[in-house]
C-alpha positions as CSV (number, residue, x, y, z in Angstrom):
1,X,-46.2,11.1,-75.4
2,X,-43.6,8.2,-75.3
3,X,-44.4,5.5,-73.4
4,X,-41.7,4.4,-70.4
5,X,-40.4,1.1,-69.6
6,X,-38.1,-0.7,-67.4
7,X,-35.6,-3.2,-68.5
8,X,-35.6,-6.1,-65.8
9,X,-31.9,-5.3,-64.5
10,X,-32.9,-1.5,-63.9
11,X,-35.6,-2.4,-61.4
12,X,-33.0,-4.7,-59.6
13,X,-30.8,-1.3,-60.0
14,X,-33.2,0.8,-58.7
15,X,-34.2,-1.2,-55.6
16,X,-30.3,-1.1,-54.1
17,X,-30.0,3.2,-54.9
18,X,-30.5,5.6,-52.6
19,X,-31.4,8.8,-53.6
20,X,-30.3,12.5,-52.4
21,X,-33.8,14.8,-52.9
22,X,-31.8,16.9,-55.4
23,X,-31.4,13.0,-57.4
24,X,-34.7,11.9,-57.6
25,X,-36.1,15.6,-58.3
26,X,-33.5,15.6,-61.7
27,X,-34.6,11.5,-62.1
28,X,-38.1,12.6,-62.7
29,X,-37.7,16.1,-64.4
30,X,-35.4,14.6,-66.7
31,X,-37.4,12.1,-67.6
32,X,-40.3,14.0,-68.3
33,X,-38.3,16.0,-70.5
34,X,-36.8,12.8,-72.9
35,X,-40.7,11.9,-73.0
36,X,-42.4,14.7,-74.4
37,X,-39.0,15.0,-76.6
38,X,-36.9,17.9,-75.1
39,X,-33.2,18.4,-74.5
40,X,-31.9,17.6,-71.0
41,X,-30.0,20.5,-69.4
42,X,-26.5,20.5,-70.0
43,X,-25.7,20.0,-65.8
44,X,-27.0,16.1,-67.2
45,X,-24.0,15.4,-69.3
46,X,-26.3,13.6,-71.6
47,X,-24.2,11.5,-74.3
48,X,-24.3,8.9,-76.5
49,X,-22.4,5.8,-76.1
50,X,-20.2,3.9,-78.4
51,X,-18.6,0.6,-79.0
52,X,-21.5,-2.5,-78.8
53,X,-23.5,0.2,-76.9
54,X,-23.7,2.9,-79.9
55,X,-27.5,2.6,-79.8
56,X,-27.7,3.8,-75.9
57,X,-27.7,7.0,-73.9
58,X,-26.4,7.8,-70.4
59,X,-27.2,10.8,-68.4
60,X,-26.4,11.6,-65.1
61,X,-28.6,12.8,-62.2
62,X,-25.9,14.4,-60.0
63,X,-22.9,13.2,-58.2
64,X,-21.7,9.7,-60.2
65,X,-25.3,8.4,-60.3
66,X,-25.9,7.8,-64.3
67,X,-28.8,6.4,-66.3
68,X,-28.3,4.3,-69.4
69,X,-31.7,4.2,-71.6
70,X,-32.4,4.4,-75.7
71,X,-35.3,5.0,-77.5
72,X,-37.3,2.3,-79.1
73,X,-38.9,3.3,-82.7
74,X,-39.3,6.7,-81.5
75,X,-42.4,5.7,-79.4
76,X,-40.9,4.0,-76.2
77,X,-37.7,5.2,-74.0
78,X,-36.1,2.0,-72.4
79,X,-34.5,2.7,-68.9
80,X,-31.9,0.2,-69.0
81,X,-29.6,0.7,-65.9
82,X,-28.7,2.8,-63.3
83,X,-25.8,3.3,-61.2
84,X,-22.2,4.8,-59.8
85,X,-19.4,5.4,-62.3
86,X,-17.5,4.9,-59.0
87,X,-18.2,1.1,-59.7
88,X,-17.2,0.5,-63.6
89,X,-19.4,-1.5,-65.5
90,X,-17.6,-4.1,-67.8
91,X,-19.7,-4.2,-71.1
92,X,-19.0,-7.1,-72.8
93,X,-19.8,-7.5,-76.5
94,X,-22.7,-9.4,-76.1
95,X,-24.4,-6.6,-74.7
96,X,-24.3,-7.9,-70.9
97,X,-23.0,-6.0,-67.8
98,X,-20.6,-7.7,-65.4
99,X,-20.9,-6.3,-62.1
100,X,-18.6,-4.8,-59.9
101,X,-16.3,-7.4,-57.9
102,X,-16.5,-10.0,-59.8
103,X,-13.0,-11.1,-61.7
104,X,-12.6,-12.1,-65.0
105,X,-10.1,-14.7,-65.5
106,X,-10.2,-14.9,-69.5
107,X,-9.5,-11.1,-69.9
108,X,-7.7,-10.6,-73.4
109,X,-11.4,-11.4,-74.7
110,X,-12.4,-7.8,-73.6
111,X,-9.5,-5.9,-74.2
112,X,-10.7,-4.7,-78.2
């Protein structure tokens, strides 16, 4: 079975959601699934990502609430965040989130 881990910034993710029963029942069926290597049901708009982020995954667990994770080597799935499409994540091509609210002043550096 493939081992599960938790990226630092998806624990501080996880401590501020709040999930609906119908969530956290899809959270943990659909990752049981992506461990023992089966396809998520198509209601989890599971997709690969692209840009600096080609090497991720995001599904979603119902209403905006999404999940970004990839596989390491085949043997470990890395949850990596977690949160609302209502509140865009800026990924910047160093790999790093900025979170919602905050303003960037130099924008023309994230426009490609």
């Amino acid at each position: 079975m493939i081992v599960l881990k938790q990226q630092k910034k998806f624990k501080n993710d996880m401590s501020k959601v709040s999930f609906s029963d119908s969530q956290f029942n899809k959270y943990i069926l659909y990752l049981s699934l992506l461990r023992n290597n089966e396809e998520l049901p198509l209601e989890a708009k599971n997709h690969a990502l692209k840009g600096d982020w080609k090497n991720f995954d995001e599904f979603h667990i119902g209403g905006d609430l999404v999940i970004i994770y990839h596989f390491i080597e085949d043997s470990v799935l890395e949850l990596v965040r977690i949160g609302t499409h209502g509140c865009k994540y800026l990924i910047t091509s160093d790999k790093k989130f900025v979170d919602c609210g905050i303003k960037i002043m130099n924008y023309e550096n994230y426009l490609n």
